[in-house]
C-alpha positions in Angstrom: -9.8 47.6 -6.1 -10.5 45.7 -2.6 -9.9 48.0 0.0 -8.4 47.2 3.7 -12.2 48.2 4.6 -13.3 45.5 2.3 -10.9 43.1 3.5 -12.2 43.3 7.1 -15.6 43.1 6.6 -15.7 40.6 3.5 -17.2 37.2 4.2 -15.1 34.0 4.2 -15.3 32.0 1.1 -15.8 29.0 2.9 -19.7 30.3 3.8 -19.5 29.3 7.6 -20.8 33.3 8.1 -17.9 34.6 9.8 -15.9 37.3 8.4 -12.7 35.7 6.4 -10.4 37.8 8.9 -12.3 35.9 11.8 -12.1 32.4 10.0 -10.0 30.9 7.2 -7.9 33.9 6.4 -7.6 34.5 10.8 -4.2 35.7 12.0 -3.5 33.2 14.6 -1.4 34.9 16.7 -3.8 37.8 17.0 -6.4 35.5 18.5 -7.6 35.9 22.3 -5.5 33.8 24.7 -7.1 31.2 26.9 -8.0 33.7 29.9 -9.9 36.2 27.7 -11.7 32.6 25.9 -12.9 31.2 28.9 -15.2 34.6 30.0 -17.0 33.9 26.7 -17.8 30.7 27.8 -21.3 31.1 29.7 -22.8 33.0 26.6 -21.1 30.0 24.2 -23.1 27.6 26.6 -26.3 30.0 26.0 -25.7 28.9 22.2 -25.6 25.4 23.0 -28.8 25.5 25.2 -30.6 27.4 22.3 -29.4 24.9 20.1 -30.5 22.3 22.2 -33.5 24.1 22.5 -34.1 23.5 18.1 -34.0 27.4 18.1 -31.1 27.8 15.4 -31.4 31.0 14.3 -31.1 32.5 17.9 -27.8 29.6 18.3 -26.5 30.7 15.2 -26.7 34.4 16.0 -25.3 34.2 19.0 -22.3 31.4 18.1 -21.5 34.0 15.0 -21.0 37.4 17.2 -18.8 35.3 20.0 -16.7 34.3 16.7 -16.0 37.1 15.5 -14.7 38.4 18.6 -12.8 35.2 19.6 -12.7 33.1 16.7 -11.0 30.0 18.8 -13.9 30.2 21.5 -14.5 26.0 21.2 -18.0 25.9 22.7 -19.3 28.4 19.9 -17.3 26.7 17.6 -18.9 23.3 18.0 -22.3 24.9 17.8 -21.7 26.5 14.9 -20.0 23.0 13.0 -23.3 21.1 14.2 -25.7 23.9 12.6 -23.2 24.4 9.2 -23.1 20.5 9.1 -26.9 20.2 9.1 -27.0 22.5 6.7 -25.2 20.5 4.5 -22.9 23.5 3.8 -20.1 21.0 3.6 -17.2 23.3 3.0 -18.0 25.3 6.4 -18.7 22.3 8.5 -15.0 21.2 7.4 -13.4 24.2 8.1 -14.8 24.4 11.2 -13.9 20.7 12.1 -10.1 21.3 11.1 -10.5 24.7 13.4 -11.6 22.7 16.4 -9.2 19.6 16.0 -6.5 22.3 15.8 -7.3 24.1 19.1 -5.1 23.4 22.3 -6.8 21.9 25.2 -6.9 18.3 27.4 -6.2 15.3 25.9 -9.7 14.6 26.8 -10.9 17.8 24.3 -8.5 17.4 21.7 -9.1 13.5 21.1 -13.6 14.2 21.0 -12.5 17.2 18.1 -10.2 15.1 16.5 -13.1 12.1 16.5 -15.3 14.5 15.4 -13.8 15.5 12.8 -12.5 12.0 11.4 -16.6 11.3 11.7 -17.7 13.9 9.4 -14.8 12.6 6.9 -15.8 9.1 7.1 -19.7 9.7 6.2 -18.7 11.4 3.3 -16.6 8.0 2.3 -13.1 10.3 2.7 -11.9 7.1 4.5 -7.8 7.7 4.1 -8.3 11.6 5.0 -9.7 10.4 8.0 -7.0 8.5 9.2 -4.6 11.3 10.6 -7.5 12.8 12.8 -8.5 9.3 13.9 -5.0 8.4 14.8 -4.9 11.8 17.1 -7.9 10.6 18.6 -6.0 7.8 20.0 -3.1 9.3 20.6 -4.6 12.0 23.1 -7.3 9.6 24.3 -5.8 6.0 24.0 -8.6 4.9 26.4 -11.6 6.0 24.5 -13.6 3.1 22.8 -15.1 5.6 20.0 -11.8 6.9 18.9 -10.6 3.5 18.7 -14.0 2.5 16.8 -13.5 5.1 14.6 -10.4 4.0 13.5 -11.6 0.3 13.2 -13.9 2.3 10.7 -11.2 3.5 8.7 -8.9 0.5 8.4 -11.5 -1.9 7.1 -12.4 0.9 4.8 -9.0 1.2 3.3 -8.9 -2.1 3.4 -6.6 -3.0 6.0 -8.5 -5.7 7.5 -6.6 -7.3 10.6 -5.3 -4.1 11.8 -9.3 -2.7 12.1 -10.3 -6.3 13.1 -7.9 -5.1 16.3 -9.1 -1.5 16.9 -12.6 -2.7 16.9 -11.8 -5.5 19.7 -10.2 -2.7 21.9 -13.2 -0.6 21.3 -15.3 -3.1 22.7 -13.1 -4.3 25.7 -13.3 -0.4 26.6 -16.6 -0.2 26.7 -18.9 -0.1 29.7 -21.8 -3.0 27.6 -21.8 -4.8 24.7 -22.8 -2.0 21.5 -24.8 -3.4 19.1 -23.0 -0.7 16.3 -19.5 -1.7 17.1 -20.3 -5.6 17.2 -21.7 -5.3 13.9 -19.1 -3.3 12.3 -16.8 -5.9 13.7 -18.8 -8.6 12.0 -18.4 -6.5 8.7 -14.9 -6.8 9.2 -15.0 -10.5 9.6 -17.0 -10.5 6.3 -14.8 -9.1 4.2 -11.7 -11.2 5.6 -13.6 -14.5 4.4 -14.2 -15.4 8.1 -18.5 -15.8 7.0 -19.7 -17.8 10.4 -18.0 -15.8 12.8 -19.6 -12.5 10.6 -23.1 -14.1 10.9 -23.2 -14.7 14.7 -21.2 -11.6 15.4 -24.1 -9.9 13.3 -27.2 -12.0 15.0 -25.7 -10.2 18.0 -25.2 -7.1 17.3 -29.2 -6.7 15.7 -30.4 -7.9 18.9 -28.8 -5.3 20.8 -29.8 -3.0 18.2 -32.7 -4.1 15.7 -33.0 -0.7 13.7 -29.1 -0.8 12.4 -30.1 -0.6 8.5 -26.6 -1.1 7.4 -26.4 -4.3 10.0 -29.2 -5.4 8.4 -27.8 -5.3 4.6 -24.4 -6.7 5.9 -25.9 -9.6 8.0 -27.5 -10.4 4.6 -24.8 -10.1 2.5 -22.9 -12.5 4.9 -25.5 -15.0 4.9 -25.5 -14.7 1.1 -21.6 -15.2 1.0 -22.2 -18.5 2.8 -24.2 -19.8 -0.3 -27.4 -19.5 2.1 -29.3 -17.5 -0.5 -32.8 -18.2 1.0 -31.5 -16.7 4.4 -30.5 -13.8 3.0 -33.8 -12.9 1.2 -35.7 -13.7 4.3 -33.4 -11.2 6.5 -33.9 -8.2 3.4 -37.8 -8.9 2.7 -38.2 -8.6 7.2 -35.6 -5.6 7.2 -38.2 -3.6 3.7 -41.1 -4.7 5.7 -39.2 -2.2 8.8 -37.5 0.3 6.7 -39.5 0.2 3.2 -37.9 2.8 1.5 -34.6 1.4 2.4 -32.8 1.9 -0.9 -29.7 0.1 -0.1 -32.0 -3.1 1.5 -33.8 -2.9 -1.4 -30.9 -3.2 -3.6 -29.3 -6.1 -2.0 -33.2 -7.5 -2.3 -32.5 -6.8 -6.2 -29.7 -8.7 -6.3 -30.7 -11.5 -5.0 -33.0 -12.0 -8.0 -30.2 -10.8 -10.0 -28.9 -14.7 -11.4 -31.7 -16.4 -11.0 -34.8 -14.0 -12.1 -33.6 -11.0 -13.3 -37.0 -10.0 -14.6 -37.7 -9.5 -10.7 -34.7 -6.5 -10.5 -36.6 -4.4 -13.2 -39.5 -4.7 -11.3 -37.9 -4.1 -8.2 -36.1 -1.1 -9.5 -38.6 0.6 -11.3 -38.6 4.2 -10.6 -37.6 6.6 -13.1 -34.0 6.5 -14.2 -33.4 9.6 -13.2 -34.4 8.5 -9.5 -32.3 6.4 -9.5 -28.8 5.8 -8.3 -25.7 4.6 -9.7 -25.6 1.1 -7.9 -29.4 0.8 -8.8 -29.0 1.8 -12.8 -25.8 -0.4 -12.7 -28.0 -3.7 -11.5 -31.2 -2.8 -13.9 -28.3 -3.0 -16.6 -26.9 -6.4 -15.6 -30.1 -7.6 -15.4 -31.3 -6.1 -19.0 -28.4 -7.8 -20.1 -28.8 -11.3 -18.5 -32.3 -10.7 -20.6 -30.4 -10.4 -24.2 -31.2 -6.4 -24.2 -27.5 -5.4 -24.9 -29.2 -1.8 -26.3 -30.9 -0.9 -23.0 -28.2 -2.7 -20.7 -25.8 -0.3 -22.1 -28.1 2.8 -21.8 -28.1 2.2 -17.8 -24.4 1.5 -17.4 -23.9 5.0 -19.2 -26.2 6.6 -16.7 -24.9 5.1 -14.2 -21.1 6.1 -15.3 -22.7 9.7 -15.6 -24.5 9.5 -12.3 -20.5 8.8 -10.6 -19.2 11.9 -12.8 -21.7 14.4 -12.0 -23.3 13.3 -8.2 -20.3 11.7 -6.9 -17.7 14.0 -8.2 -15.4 11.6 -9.7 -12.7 12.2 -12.6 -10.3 9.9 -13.9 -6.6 10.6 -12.8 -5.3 9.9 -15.9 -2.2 12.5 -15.5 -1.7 11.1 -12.0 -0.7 7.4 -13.3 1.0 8.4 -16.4 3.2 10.0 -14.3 3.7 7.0 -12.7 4.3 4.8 -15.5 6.9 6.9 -16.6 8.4 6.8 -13.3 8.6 3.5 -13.1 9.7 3.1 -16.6 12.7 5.6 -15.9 13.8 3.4 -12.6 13.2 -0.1 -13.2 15.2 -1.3 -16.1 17.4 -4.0 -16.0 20.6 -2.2 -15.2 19.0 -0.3 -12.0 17.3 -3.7 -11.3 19.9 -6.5 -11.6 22.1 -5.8 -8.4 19.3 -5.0 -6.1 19.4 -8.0 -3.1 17.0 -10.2 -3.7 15.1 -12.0 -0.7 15.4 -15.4 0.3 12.5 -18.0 0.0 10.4 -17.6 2.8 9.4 -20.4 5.0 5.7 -21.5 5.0 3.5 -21.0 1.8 4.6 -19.2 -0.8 2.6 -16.6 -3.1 1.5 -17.2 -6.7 1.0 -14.2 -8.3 -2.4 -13.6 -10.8 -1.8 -10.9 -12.9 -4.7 -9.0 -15.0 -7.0 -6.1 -15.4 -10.1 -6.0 -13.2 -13.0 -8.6 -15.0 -10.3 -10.6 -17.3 -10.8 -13.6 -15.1 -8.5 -13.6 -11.7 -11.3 -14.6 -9.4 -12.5 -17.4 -11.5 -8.8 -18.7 -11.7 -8.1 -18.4 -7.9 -11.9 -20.3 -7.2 -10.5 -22.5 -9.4 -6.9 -23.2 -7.6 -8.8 -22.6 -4.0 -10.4 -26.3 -5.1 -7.1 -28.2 -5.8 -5.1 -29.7 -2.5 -2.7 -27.1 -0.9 -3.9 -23.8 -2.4 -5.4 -20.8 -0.1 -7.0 -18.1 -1.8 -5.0 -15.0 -0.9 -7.9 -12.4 -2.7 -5.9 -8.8 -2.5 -5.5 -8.8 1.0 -2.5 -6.9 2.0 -1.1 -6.4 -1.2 2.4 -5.7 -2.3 1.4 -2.0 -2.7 0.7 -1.6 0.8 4.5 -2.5 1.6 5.9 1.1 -0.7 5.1 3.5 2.5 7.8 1.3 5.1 10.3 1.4 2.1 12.0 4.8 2.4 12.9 4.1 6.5 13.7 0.5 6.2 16.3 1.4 3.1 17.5 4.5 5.3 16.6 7.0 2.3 15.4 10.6 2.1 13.5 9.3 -1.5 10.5 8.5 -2.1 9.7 5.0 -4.0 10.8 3.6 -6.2 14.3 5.5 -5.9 14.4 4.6 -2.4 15.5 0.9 -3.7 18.9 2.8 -4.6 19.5 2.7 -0.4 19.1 -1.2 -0.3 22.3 -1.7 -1.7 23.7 -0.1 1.2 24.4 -1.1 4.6 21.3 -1.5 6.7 19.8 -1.3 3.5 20.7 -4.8 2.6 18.2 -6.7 4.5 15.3 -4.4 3.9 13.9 -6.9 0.8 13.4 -9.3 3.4 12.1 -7.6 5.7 9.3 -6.8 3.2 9.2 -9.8 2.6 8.5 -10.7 6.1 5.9 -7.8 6.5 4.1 -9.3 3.2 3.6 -13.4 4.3 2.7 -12.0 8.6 -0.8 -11.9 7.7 -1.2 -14.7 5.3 0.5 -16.8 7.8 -1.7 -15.8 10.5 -5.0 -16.0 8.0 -4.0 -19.4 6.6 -2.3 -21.3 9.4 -3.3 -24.7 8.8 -2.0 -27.6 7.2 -1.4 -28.9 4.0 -1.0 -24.7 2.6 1.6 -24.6 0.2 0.3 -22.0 -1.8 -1.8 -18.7 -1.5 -3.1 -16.9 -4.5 -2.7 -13.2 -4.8 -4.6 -11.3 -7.3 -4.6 -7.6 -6.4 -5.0 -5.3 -9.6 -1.8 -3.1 -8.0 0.5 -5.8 -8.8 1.1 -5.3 -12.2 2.6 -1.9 -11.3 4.6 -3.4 -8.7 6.2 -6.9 -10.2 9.7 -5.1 -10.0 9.5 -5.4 -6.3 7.7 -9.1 -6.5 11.2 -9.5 -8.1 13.0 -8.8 -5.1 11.0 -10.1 -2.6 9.6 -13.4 -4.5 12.9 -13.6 -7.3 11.1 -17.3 -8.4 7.2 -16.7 -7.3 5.6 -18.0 -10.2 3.3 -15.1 -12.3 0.0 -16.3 -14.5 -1.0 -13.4 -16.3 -5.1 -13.7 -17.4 -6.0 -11.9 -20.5 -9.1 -11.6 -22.5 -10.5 -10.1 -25.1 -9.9 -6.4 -24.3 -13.5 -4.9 -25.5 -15.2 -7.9 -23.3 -12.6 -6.2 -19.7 -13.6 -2.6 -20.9 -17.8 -3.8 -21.4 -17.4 -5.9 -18.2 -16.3 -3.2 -16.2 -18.6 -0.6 -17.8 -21.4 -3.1 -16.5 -19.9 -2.6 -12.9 -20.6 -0.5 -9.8 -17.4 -0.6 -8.4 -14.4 1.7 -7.8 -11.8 1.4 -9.9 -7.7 2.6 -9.7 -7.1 5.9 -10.5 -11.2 5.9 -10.9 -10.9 4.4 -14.1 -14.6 2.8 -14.2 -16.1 6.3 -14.9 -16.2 6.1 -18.4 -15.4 3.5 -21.4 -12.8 5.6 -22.7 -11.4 6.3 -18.9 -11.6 2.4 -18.5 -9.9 1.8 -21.6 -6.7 4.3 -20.8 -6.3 2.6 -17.8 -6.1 -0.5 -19.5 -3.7 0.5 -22.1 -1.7 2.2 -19.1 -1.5 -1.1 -16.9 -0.9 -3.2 -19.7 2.0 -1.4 -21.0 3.7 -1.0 -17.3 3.5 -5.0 -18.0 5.2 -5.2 -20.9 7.6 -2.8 -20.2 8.5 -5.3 -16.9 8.4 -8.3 -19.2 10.8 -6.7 -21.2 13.6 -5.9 -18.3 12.9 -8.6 -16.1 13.4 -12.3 -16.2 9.6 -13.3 -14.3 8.5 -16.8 -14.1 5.4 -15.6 -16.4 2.5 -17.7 -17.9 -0.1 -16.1 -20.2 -3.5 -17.7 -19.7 -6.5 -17.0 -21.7 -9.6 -16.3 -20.2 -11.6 -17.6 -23.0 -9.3 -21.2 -23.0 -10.1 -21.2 -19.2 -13.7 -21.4 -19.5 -14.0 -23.4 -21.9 -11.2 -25.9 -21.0 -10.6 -25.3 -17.0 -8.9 -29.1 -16.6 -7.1 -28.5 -19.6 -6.1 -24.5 -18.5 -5.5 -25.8 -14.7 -3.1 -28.3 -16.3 -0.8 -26.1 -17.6 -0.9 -23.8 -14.8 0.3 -26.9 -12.5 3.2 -27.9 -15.0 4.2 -24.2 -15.4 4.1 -24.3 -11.0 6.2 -27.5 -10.7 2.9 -29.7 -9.7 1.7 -33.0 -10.3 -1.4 -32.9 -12.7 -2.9 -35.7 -10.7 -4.1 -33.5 -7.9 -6.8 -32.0 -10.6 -10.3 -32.6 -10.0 -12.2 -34.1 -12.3 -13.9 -32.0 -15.4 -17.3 -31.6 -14.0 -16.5 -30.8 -10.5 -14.2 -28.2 -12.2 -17.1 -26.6 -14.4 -19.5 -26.9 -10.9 -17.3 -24.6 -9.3 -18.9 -25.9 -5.9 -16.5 -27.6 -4.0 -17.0 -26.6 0.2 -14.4 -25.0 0.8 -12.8 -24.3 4.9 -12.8 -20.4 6.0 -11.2 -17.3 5.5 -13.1 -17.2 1.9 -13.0 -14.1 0.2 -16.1 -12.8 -1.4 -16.0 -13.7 -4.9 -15.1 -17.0 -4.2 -18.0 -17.7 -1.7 -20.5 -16.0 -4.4 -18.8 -18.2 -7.7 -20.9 -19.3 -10.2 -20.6 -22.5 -12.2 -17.5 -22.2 -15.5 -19.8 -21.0 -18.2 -18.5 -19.5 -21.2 -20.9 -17.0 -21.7 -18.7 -13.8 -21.0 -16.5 -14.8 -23.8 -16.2 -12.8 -26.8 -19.5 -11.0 -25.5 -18.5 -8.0 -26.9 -19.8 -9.4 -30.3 -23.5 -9.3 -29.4 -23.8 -5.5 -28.3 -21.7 -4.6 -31.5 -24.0 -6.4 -33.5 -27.1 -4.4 -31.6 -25.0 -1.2 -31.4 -21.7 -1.0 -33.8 -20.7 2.3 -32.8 -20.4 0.6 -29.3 -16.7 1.5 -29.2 -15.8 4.2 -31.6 -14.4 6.2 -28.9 -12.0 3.7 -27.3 -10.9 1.9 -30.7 -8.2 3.0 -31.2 -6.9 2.7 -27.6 -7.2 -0.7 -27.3 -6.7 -2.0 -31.0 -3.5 -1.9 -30.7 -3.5 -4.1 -27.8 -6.1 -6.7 -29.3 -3.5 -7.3 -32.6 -0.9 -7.6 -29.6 -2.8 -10.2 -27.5 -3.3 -12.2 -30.8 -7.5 -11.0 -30.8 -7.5 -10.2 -34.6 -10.9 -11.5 -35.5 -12.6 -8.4 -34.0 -14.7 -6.1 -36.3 
């Protein structure tokens, strides 16, 4: 039985060393009030100076016993964060953050602890979490160039490019000099919009205000790279190892490199142990294994890499989380609920061709392919439907969430809210692609396909091209890969393969309530036809076939294209068929390959017409 005695002395489960009665599980109200604070303050500045000092067990000491008798004395509070945080005691750092950000004080103090503790979210890549501190920061401190950095930090990171474009200009008309750190953040940002040549002389700024910026380095690379200037690249990583040798993330981008053109250089480059190494690391030994017909050994790394994102990173699919959704969505949009919902006019300017398909079926090859014909922009996933659902609710005038906030556009102010979303979705394409000729921009974000109900509204005749392929070759391609997926999905091949199952029958369930201007387009008949694949997509669009390149400038995949460019398109390779049906050669080397998601996607291989898999 826990005693009141117990309950007053017991220490808070969140380990920051404070009693739970004088931390977490504090009574508020009982705390000290500002007067009785403030004559704690010259031993709470003896803490910092001992801090200061490196001697942490006298700071610590000290910063614990003015807790415990005022536990919202700030001074010993931030001492005792920057000790808990260099103690990578994680939970007791963020406590402590929250604690601080929470505290009353000048805008001054409020926006530095709400800065603070949007930094310590961001370096542990909680991104979104950070927003609501970061936007504090600015709130109380509208003036200060590092909140406004730090929300720059946090936009590009969700990926809301323009917006943290701006917040990093007004960072750096704030401050006093130029900042090397900010500039080349900045540059990243400019990177990932496409804009390559402003990213590169942003970047040859910013590292020669501030040479030893590793990640400026690796990014200043990586843009160079995404400008086809491969050479450059290699020569900015081999100067940036010789600096920083056991750089592992300039090392990996030196990996890389090699990665197409000698992948016997990554295994040599990424040699340690495989239990040294990280996930990004095992992932590229794997693709290059596998460039290297070693479908055995690829696959060993990509599940060590998959177990490396369970177990170091934490990550668990969300499968409940989206099948809730699915059924959501099911439930509202059915042709009844979605035939009288207004639709949205055409929009003046370009309009938006939709590429529907599962992460690795073959979007980005199809929009490189479009980006070469006359009047197509390639859109990439930038502002995506998706990021339209949070403005919904307010511009429908409803007290629901999405989707049954669509039940207020029927209703007065209601009415015009699909084209305002509308609106709100071509702003930025319009700004990003304002040059003539534009008839078309691509957009290929995975979210669509949970999403084309409202496409319906906002785009009723926006044409749809739906890429499938061989649904063991999208589960192995996306095993092979490094990268996030929805929901986490690209944990596991059984997580990647109920995700797929899960998007592709929110699909057919909108196929079978809506009337969509749809085209299904294999990605096996696009690379090994691409004039004969573009062709239909142009007479499913409405387009004159004559504007089609010619075969082999189609399979080079090489034509300069002008600027934004999104990533994938500025790295394509020439149309090779080699990823089709790939899924034969590692089930011939390994034909358990996949027992455990077989029966998850066989049902949708007989559906896609794929029935001459083992």
């Amino acid at each position: 039985m826990v005693t009141p005695a117990d309950q007053a002395t017991a220490l808070c489960p969140c380990a920051s060393g404070l009693r739970a009665c004088r931390c977490c599980a504090a009574d508020q109200a009982s705390w000290p009030d500002q007067a009785a604070v403030s004559l704690l303050d010259g031993q709470a500045q003896d803490a910092t100076k001992l801090f200061n000092e490196k001697k942490y067990a006298e700071s610590e000491a000290l910063a614990l016993k003015l807790l415990d008798l005022a536990p919202n004395q700030r001074i010993a509070l931030r001492v005792l964060f920057e000790i808990r945080k260099a103690q990578n005691r994680g939970a007791a750092a963020e406590a402590l953050a929250r604690r601080l950000a929470s505290l009353p004080g000048t805008p001054a103090v409020r926006g530095g602890a709400n800065t603070q503790l949007a930094q310590y979210l961001i370096a542990q890549g909680r991104h979104a979490e950070a927003e609501l501190p970061a936007a504090a920061a600015i709130m109380a401190t509208p003036r200060d160039a590092t909140a406004h950095h730090v929300m720059g930090v946090v936009l590009t990171e969700t990926g809301r490019l323009q917006p943290g474009e701006t917040h990093y200009r007004m960072a750096l008309s704030l401050l006093a000099q130029e900042d090397g750190l900010v500039l080349a953040n900045t540059a990243w940002n400019l990177k990932l919009q496409g804009r390559i040549s402003e990213a590169v002389a942003l970047y040859e700024k910013a590292l020669a205000l501030r040479p030893d910026n590793k990640r400026g380095i690796g990014g200043h690379a990586q843009a160079e790279f995404a400008r086809g200037n491969r050479a450059r690249a290699m020569e900015i990583l081999d100067s940036g190892l010789k600096k920083f040798a056991p750089e592992r993330t300039l090392r990996l981008l030196r990996a890389l490199c090699d990665l197409a053109p000698n992948p016997e250089a990554v295994l040599a480059r990424l040699d340690d142990a495989p239990e040294a190494l990280l996930s990004a690391e095992l992932a590229a030994r794997g693709q290059a294994l596998a460039r290297l017909d070693r479908p055995a050994e690829a696959v060993a790394c990509f599940a060590q890499a998959k177990k490396r994102q369970r177990e170091r990173q934490g990550q668990s699919y969300q499968f409940e989380e989206f099948s809730k959704k699915l059924e959501r969505y099911k439930t509202y949009f059915t042709s009844d609920k979605i035939q009288p919902l207004p639709r949205a006019g055409q929009a003046p300017g370009p309009q938006p061709v939709f590429l529907l398909g599962f992460p690795r079926s073959g979007t980005s090859l199809l929009e490189q392919l479009l980006a070469q014909l006359p009047g197509f922009a390639a859109g990439d996933d930038m502002a995506p439907v998706e990021s339209l659902i949070p403005a919904i609710p307010r511009l429908t005038g409803s007290d629901q969430p999405y989707p049954e906030a669509l039940d207020a556009a029927l209703v007065a102010d209601g009415l015009t809210a699909a084209t305002q979303l509308r609106n709100r979705y071509t702003a930025p394409r319009l700004r990003l692609f304002n040059r003539a000729g534009i008839s078309f921009i691509t957009d290929r974000a995975p979210s669509n396909a949970w999403h084309l109900g409202l496409i319906k509204m906002l785009f009723p005749e926006a044409p749809v091209i739906h890429l499938l392929r061989h649904p063991f070759d999208v589960a192995l391609s996306n095993f092979a890969q490094d990268r996030k997926l929805e929901a986490n999905a690209g944990i596991s091949l059984p997580a990647i393969a109920r995700h797929y199952a899960l998007t592709m029958e929110m699909i057919a369930h909108y196929r079978g309530q809506l009337t969509l201007r749809y085209l299904p387009l294999r990605y096996e008949d696009l690379v090994a036809d691409p004039a004969a694949s573009l062709a239909r997509v142009l007479d499913f669009i409405g387009l004159d076939r004559a504007a089609l390149p010619a075969e082999p400038a189609l399979r080079a995949n090489a034509a300069k294209l002008p600027e934004p460019l999104p990533a994938h398109l500025a790295l394509r390779e020439p149309v090779h068929a080699q990823g089709a049906y790939r899924h034969r050669a590692y089930l011939a080397a390994m034909p358990n390959l996949f027992n455990d998601v077989r029966d998850i996607l066989t049902p949708w291989i007989e559906r896609l017409g794929y029935g001459d898999t083992p």
